[in-house]
Phi, psi and omega in degrees: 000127173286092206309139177275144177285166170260168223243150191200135175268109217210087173338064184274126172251158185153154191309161179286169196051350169327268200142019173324296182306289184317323177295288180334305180323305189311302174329277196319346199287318204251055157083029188253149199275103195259119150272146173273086208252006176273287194309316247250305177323319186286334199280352158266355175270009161255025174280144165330270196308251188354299174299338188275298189319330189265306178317300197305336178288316200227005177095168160294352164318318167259026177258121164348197183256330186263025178079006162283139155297106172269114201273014175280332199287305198302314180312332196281359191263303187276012178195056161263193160301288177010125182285327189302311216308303173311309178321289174304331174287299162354289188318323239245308183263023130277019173218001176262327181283339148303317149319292191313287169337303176317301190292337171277312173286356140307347206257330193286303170329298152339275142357301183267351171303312207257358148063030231185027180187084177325333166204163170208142197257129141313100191220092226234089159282034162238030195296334202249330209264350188259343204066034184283307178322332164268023181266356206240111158326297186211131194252128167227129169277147191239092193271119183203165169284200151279338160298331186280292197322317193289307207298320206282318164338291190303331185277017201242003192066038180254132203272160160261003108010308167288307193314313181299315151356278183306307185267034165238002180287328215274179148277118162353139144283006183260331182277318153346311214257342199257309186309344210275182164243334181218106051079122159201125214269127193257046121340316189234201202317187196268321186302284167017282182309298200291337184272351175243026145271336150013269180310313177271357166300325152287338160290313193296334213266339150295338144307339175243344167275000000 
């Protein structure tokens, strides 16, 4: 019988813009199992039952010409101007976030089943606000400043107006940061970032071996 490897679970946190997805990326180059919960969102707002839920809140307005959620529409509701905008968001990840949860525990099973894979990274920016984090071993933080964090937002067509939205949706980054097991300062250049997750991608993943 082929003994299964064991598995290390792996949290990324972090500021909107931190530079998460690029760390994930890195992760998934050296074989790491990436869930996506940005991706895993859109594919529940492309369920029926969703989508009728969301038409009975909001109408047709936020639907495409081919019956897609446009979800640059749905951000404008739940991280607008509006006093409603908190409300609506609440709503909006209450009926997504269970889903979302579900498809994460399935992905981590799936995985720790099939014994073939040392590790698989989380890579979520509600990971402490979803209660994701307790899917998790060990949480690394994606540390970057605010002029980048900003600068990278604006390239994503997000006003700043939404940015401020968003990140008040969030947890303070210093409790992000208190929660975390590890710190990783993504500041300076992309080599910077990749060598001294290297390093530390090699302690976490020697801890379980």
């Amino acid at each position: 019988m082929v003994s299964q490897k064991p598995t290390i679970v792996v949290g990324l946190s972090g500021g909107i813009g931190s530079g998460k997805s690029f760390v994930a990326g890195l992760l998934k180059d050296w074989g790491a199992q990436v869930f996506d919960a940005d991706r895993a969102g859109h594919d529940v707002l492309c369920e029926g039952k969703i989508k009728e839920l969301l038409r009975q809140r909001w109408g047709n307005k936020i639907f495409g010409s081919h019956g897609e959620v446009n979800r640059q529409a749905v951000a404008g509701i739940v991280f607008g101007r509006d006093d409603n905008a908190v409300t609506e968001l609440r709503f909006l990840q209450s009926i997504s976030h269970p889903r979302i949860q579900h498809a994460l525990e399935k992905f981590i099973k799936t995985f720790k089943i099939a014994g073939n894979s040392a590790s698989i990274v989380v890579d979520a920016a509600l990971l402490f606000e979803a209660k994701w984090d307790q899917c998790c071993d060990k949480v690394i933080f994606v540390d970057c400043s605010e002029s980048v964090r900003w600068q990278r937002c604006r390239e994503r067509g997000w006003s700043d107006e939404e940015i401020i939205q968003r990140q008040a949706s969030q947890l303070k980054l210093q409790e992000k940061r208190s929660r975390s097991d590890l710190i990783l300062d993504n500041a300076g250049t992309r080599e910077d970032t990749q060598k001294q997750l290297q390093t530390m991608w090699a302690v976490l993943i020697a801890s379980v071996n």
